[in-house]
C-alpha positions, 0 to 999 in steps of 0.5 A, a space after each residue: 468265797 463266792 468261787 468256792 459257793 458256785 463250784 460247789 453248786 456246779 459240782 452238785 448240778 447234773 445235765 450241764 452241757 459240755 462244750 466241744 469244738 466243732 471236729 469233736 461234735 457231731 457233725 452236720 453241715 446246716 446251721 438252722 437259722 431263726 432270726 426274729 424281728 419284733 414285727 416280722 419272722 425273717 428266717 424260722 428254723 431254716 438251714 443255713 450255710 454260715 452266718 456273720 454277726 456284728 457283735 459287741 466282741 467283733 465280727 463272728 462267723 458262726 457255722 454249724 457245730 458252734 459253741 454255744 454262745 449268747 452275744 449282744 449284736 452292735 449295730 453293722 452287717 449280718 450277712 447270711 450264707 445259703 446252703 448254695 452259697 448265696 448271701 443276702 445281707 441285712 443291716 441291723 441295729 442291735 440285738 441278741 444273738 444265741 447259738 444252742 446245741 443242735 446247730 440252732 442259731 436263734 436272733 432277735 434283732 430289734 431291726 433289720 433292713 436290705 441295702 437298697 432300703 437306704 438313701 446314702 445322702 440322707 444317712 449323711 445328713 442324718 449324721 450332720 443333724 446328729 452330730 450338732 446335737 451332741 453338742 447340746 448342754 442337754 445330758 439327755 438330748 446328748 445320749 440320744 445323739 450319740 446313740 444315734 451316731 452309732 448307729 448312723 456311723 455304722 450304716 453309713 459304711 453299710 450304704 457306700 
C-alpha cells in the first residue's frame, strides 16, 4: 500500500534528479570540497582532486562526477587529495557527508584533527580507562564507554 502511494507521488513529482554514472555525466575533473566543523571552515567550495571518507557503509573514495549521495561518517581517516596530488589527512569522529550535483561535496564533521595533535601513550591509556568502565552496572556510564571506545579504538589506528 504505501509502495503504490509513493510511486504515484513520484510520478506526479517534476524536477527529480536522475542519477548518472560518472562517464555519462559531465565531465569535470574537480571535486569542490566544504568541510565544516561546528567551530571552524576547514575547506569552502575548494577543488579537489579526490576524497576518502570513513563511512558507516565502508571507506569511500569520492571523485567528481559521484552520485549523489548522503552518508553517516564513523569515526576513522579522511584523506583529502589535491588537485597536485598532495594529501592532508584528518581524523574525524563522526558526521555527515553529501555528495549534490555539481561535483559539491559538502561535510559537517563534528571534529576533525591532524595526525601530530595526538599522543599514541595517552589514546592507549584512554582506552584502558574506558574499557574499565564498560564494565560498570551503570547502563548510562556503560553507553558512554563504549561510545568512547569506538571512537578510541578507531584513532588508535590512526595514531600508530
Amino acid at each position: 500500500m504505501f509502495r503504490n502511494t509513493l510511486r504515484q507521488v513520484a510520478r506526479q513529482t517534476t524536477g527529480v534528479a536522475k542519477r548518472a554514472y560518472a562517464s555519462e555525466a559531465a565531465s569535470s575533473d574537480a571535486l569542490k570540497l566544504s568541510l565544516a566543523l561546528p567551530h571552524e571552515t576547514l575547506y569552502s567550495e575548494s577543488e579537489v582532486q579526490q576524497v576518502n571518507l570513513p563511512s558507516v557503509n565502508g571507506d569511500l573514495g569520492i571523485l567528481a562526477n559521484h552520485i549523489p549521495i548522503v552518508e553517516q561518517l564513523r569515526p576513522g581517516l579522511l584523506e583529502v587529495i589535491s588537485k597536485g596530488g598532495e594529501t592532508e589527512s584528518y581524523f574525524v569522529s563522526g558526521g555527515i557527508a553529501t555528495v549534490q550535483p555539481g561535483n559539491k561535496l559538502t561535510i559537517s564533521a563534528i571534529e576533525a584533527f591532524k595526525p601530530e595533535q595526538f599522543d599514541a601513550a595517552a589514546v592507549k591509556s584512554s582506552i584502558a580507562d574506558a574499557q574499565k568502565r564498560a564494565t560498570s552496572s551503570d547502563e548510562s556510564v556503560v553507553a558512554e564507554a563504549n561510545i568512547e571506545l569506538e571512537v578510541l579504538e578507531a584513532l588508535q589506528g590512526f595514531t600508530k
